[in-house]
C-alpha positions as CSV (number, residue, x, y, z in Angstrom):
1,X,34.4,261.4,-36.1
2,X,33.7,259.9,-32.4
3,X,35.1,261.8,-29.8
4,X,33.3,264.7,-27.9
5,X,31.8,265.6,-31.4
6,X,29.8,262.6,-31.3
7,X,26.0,263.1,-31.7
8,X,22.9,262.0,-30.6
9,X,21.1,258.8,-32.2
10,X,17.5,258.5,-32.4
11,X,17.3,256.3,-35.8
12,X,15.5,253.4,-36.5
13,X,17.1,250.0,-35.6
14,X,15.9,249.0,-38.7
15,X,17.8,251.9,-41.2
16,X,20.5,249.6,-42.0
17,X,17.4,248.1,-44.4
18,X,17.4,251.1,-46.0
19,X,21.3,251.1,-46.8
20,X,22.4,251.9,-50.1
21,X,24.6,249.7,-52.1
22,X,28.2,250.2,-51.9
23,X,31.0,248.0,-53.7
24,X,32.6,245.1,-51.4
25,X,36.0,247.2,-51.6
26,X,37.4,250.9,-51.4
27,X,36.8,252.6,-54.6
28,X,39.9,254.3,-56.5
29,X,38.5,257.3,-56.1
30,X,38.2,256.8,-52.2
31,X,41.7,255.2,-51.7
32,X,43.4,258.3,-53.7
33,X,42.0,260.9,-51.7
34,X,42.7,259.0,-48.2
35,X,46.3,258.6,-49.2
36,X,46.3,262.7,-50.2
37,X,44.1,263.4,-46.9
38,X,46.5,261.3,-44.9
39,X,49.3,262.6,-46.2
40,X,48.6,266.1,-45.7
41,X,47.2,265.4,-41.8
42,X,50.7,263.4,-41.2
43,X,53.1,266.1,-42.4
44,X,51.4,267.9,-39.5
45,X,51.3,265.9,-36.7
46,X,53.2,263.6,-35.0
47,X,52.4,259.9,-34.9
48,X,52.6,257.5,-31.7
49,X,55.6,255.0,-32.7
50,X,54.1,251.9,-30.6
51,X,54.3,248.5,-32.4
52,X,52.1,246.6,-30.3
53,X,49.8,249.2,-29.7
54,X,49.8,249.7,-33.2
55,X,49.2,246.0,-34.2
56,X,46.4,245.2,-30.9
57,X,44.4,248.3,-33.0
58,X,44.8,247.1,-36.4
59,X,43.9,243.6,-35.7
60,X,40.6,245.1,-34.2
61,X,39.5,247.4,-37.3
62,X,40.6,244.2,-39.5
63,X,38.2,241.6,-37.4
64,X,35.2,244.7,-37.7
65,X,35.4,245.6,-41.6
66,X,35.1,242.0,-42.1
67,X,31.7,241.9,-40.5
68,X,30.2,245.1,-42.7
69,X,28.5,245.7,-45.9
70,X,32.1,246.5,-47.3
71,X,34.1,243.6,-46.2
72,X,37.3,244.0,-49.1
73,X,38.2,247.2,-47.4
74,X,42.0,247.4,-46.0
75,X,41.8,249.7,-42.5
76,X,44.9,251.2,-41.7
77,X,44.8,252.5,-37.8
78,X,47.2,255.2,-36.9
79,X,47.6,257.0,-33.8
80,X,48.4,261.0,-33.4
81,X,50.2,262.4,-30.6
82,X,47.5,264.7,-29.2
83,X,45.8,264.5,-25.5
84,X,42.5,265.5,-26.3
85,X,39.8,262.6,-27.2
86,X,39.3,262.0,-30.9
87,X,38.9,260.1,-33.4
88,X,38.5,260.1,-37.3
89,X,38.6,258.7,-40.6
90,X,39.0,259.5,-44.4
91,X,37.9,257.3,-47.2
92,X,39.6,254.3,-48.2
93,X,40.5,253.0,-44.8
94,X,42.8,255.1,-42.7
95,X,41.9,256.2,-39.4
96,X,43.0,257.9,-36.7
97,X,42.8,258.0,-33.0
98,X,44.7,260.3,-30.7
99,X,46.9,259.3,-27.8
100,X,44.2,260.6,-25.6
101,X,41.0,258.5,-26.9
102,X,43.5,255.4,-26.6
103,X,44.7,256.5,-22.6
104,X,40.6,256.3,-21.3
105,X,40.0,253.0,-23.0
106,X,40.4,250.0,-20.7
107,X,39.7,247.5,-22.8
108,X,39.6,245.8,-26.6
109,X,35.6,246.3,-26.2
110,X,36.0,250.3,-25.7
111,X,38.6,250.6,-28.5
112,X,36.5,248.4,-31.2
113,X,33.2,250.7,-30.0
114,X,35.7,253.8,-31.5
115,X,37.0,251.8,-34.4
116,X,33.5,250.9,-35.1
117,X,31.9,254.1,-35.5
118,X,35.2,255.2,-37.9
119,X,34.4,252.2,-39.8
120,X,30.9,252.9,-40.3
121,X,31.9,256.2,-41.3
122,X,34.2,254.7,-44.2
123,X,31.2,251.9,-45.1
124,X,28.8,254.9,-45.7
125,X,31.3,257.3,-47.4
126,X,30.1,260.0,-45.6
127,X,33.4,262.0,-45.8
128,X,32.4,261.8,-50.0
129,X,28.7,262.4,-49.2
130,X,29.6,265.6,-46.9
131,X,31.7,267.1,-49.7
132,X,29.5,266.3,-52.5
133,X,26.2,268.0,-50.1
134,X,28.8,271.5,-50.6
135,X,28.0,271.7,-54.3
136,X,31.0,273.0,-55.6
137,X,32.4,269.5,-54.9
138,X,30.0,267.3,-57.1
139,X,31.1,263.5,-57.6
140,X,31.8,264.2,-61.3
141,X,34.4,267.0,-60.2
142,X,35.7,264.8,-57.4
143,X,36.7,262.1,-59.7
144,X,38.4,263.9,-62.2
145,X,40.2,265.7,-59.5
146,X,41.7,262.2,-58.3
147,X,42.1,261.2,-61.9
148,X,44.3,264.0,-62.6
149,X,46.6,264.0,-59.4
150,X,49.6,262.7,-61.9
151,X,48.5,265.3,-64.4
152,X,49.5,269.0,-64.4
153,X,46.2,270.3,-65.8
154,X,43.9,273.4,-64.0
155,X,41.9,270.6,-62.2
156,X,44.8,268.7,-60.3
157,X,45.6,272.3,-59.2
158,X,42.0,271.8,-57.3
159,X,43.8,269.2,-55.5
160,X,45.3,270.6,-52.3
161,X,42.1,272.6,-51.8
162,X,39.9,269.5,-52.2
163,X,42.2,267.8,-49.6
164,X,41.8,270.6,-47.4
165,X,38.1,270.9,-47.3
166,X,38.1,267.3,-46.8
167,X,40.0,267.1,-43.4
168,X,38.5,269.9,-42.6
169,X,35.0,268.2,-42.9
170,X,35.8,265.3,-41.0
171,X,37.5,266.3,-38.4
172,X,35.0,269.2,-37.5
173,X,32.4,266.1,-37.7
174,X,29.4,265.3,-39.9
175,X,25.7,265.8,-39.6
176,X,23.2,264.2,-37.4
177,X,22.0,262.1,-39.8
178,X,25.5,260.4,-40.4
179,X,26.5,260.4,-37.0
180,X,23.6,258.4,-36.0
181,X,23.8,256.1,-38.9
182,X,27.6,255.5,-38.2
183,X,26.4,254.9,-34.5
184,X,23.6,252.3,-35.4
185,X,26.1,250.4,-37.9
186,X,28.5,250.3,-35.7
187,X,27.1,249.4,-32.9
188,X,25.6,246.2,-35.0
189,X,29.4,245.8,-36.4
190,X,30.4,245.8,-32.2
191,X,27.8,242.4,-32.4
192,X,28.6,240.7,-35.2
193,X,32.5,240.9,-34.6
194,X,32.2,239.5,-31.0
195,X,32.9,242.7,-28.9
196,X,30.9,243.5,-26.1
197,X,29.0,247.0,-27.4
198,X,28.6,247.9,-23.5
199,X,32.2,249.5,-24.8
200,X,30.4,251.9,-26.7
201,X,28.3,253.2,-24.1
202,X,31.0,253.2,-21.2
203,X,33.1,255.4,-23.5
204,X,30.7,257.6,-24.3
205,X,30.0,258.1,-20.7
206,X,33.9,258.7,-20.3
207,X,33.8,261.3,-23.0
208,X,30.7,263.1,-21.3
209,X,32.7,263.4,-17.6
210,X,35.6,264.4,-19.4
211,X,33.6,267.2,-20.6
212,X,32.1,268.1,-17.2
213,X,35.3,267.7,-15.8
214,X,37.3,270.1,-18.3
215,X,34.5,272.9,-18.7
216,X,32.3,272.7,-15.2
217,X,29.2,271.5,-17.3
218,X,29.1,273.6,-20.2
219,X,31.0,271.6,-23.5
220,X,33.0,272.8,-25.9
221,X,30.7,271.7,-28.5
222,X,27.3,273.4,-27.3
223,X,28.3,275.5,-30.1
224,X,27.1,273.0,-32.0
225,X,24.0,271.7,-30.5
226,X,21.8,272.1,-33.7
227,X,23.6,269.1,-35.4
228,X,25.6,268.3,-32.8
229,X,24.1,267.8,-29.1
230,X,25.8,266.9,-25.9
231,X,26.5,263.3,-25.4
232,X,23.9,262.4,-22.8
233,X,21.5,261.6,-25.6
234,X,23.8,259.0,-27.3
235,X,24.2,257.5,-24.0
236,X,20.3,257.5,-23.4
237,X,20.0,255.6,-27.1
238,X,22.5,253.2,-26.3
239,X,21.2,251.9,-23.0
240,X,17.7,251.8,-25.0
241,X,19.2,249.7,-27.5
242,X,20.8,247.6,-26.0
243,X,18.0,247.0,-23.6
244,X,16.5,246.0,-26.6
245,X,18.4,243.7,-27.6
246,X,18.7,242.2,-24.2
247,X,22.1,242.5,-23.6
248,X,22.8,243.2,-20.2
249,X,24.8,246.0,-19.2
250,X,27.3,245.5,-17.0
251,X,30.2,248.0,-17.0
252,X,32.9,246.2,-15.3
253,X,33.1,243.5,-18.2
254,X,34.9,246.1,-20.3
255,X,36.0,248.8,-18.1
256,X,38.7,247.8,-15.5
257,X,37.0,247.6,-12.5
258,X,38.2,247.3,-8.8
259,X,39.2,244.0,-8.1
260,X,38.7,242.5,-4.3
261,X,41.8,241.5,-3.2
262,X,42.7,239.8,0.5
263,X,45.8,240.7,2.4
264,X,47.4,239.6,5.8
265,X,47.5,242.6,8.0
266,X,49.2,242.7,11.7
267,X,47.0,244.2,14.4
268,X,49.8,244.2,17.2
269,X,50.4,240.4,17.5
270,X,47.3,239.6,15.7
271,X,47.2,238.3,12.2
272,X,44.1,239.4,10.8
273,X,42.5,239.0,7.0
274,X,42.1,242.2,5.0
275,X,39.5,242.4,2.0
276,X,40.1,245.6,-0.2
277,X,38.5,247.1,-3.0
278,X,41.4,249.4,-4.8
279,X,42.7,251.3,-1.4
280,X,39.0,250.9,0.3
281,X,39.0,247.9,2.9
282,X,35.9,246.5,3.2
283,X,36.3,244.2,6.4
284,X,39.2,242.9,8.3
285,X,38.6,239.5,9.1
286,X,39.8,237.3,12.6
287,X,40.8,233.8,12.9
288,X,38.0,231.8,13.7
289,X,39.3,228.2,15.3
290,X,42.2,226.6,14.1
291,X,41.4,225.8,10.3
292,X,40.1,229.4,9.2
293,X,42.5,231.9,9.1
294,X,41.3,235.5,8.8
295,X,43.5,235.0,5.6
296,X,41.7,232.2,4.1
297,X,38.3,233.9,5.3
298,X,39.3,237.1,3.7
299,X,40.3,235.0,0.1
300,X,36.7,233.1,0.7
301,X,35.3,236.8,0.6
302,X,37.0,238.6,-2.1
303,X,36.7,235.3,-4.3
304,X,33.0,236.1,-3.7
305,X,32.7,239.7,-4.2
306,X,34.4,239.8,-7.4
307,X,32.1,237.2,-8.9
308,X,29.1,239.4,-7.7
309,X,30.2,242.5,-8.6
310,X,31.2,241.0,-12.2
311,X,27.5,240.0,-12.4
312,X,26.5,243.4,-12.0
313,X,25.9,243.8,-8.5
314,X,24.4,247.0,-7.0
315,X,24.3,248.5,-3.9
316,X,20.3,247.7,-3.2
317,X,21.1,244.3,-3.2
318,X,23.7,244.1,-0.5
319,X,22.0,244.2,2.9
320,X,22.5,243.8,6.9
321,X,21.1,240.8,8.2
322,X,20.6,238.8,11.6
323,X,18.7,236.0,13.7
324,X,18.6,235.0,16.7
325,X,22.6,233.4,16.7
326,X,23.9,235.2,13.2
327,X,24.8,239.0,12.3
328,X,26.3,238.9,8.5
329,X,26.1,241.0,5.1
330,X,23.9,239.4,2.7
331,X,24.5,240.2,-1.1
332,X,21.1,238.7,-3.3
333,X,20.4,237.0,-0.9
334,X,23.4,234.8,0.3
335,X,25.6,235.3,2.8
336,X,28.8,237.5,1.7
337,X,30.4,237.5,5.3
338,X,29.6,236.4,8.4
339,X,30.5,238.9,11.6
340,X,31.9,236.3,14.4
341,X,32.7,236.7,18.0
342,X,36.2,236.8,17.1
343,X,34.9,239.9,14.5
344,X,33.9,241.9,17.1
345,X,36.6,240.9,19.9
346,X,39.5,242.2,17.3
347,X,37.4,245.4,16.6
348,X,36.1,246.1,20.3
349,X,32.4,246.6,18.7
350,X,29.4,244.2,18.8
351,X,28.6,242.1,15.9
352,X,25.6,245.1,14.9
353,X,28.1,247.8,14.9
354,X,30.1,245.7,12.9
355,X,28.7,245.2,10.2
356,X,27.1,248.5,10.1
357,X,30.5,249.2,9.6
358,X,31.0,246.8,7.0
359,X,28.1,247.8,5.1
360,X,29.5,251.9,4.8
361,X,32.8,250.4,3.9
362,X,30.7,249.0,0.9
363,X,28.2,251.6,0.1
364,X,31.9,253.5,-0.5
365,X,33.1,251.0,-2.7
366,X,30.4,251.1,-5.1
367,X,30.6,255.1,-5.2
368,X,34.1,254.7,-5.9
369,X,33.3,252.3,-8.7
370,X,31.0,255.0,-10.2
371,X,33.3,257.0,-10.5
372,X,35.7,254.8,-12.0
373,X,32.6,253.9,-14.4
374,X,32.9,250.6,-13.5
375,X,29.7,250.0,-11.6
């Protein structure tokens, strides 16, 4: 399970070497009791009808159970109707995300980041593992509850109940221990598929406003917190890791972040250059002689911006700077627009004042941009 029951990871990077053994493909055991789980979940609720959705999602989970210890297993992805973020799977394959996980992704790289993590989950058969750790439910009883489903004996009777306790035990989420094995396995399945893992940390930082924002700090799941803490610690492993693996993180490759875009804008009977960022302008640019438009200067601009801020540019590294003949905002160290005469003449300020102004516009474009989680 992913969503806002997702729980911290502390684990080794190295546990994956202590992974048991599991057969390339879904058991018979596993595959009967996903197909009763799923059937009993989808008599229930109602399913998202969306073909290409459908197919972007399935095509995802395919590419990632190729790349794990179980590569013969056949995902099937569906999606339930339901607003609030989730996510979960039962063994043999099938998974399930609700409409409201899929609406904060921006990206393949977020979605894989959930699918991963449900994957995981199916690799390990913790859903199995969680029942059998109940007693009542050992694995000698399980499988000769799934052998008997076309019987009529006293044991197939065990059935529904079996099915029952096992949505019930994924969807209220598994213990620490699988939660941060699913999170280490996936996040090397995120690798070895080709997905950007930044996804999984930019969604769990989506999940953990979207629980600020819905209960004013405290979660729903502090209930929880001896198996189950809040989602800052995942977040603090993630960075970690992927610090050590020296990937850099850089939010807006899988998050869709604000674009710079240049406009023409009339100032009475002036045609001036317009640079935004979403609905922030940054600077509104004059014609300077007769080959550079404030157009093509505010195109020059934006073309720059966006490469920066796709490199992961931060605030700290955009400053105000001037000689003797030059006022202009620097970003690392280059020159990201110069403030001309023609600058200041359209906005009645001096060159300083200008790009003073320039510079707030910015500094409110990148807190924007963290708000989008895209900085």
């Amino acid at each position: 399970m992913i969503a806002i029951v997702l729980v911290s990871v502390c684990a080794p990077s190295n546990m994956q070497k202590k992974a048991e053994t599991f057969p390339p493909e879904a058991t018979p055991e596993e595959i009967e009791l996903g197909k009763q789980a799923s059937s009993a979940l989808e008599a229930k609720e109602k399913l998202v009808n969306d073909p290409e959705l459908l197919n972007k999602i399935n095509n995802i989970a395919q590419k990632l159970g190729s790349v794990t210890e179980r590569p013969k297993i056949k995902y099937t992805v569906k999606v339930i109707e339901r607003q609030v973020p989730n996510a979960f799977t039962f063994p043999g394959g099938f998974i399930y995300l609700t409409k409201g996980l899929i609406d904060i992704t921006d990206s393949e790289h977020e979605i894989a980041a959930v699918l991963a993590h449900e994957i995981a989950h199916n690799v390990l058969r913790h859903a199995l593992k969680a029942m059998e750790a109940e007693r009542k439910w050992t694995p000698a009883i399980i499988a000769a509850i799934v052998g008997s489903v076309a019987s009529s004996g006293e044991i197939a009777r065990q059935l529904p109940l079996f099915v029952g306790s096992l949505i019930e035990s994924v969807m209220l989420g598994y213990s620490r221990k699988f939660e941060q094995e699913a999170d280490v396995y996936g996040l090397n399945y995120l690798i070895k598929a080709g997905f950007n893992p930044v996804g999984m940390l930019t969604v769990f930082e989506k999940l953990e406003r979207i629980e600020t924002l819905s209960y004013g700090g405290q979660t729903i799941w502090q209930a929880y917190t001896s198996t189950h803490p809040g989602l800052s610690d995942r977040i603090s492993w993630v960075k970690e890791r992927l610090n050590q693996l020296g990937i850099p993180i850089v939010r807006r490759t899988v998050v869709a972040g604000g674009k710079a875009t240049a406009e023409e804008e009339k100032i009475g009977d002036t045609t001036v250059g317009v640079v935004k960022v979403r609905t922030t302008v940054f600077c509104k640019l004059a014609t300077v002689g007769e080959n550079s438009t404030g157009f093509s200067r505010a195109k020059e601009v934006a073309e720059k911006l966006n490469k920066l801020l796709d490199a992961g540019l931060k605030r700290y590294e955009v400053r105000l700077w001037k000689d003797d003949s030059k006022v202009a905002i620097k970003a690392r160290d280059d020159i990201l627009v110069e403030v001309t005469d023609e600058d200041a003449k359209l906005h009645n300020l001096t060159k300083l004042q200008l790009a003073e102004k320039w510079l707030n516009a910015l500094t409110h474009i990148f807190l924007a941009e963290q708000l989008y989680g895209s900085d």
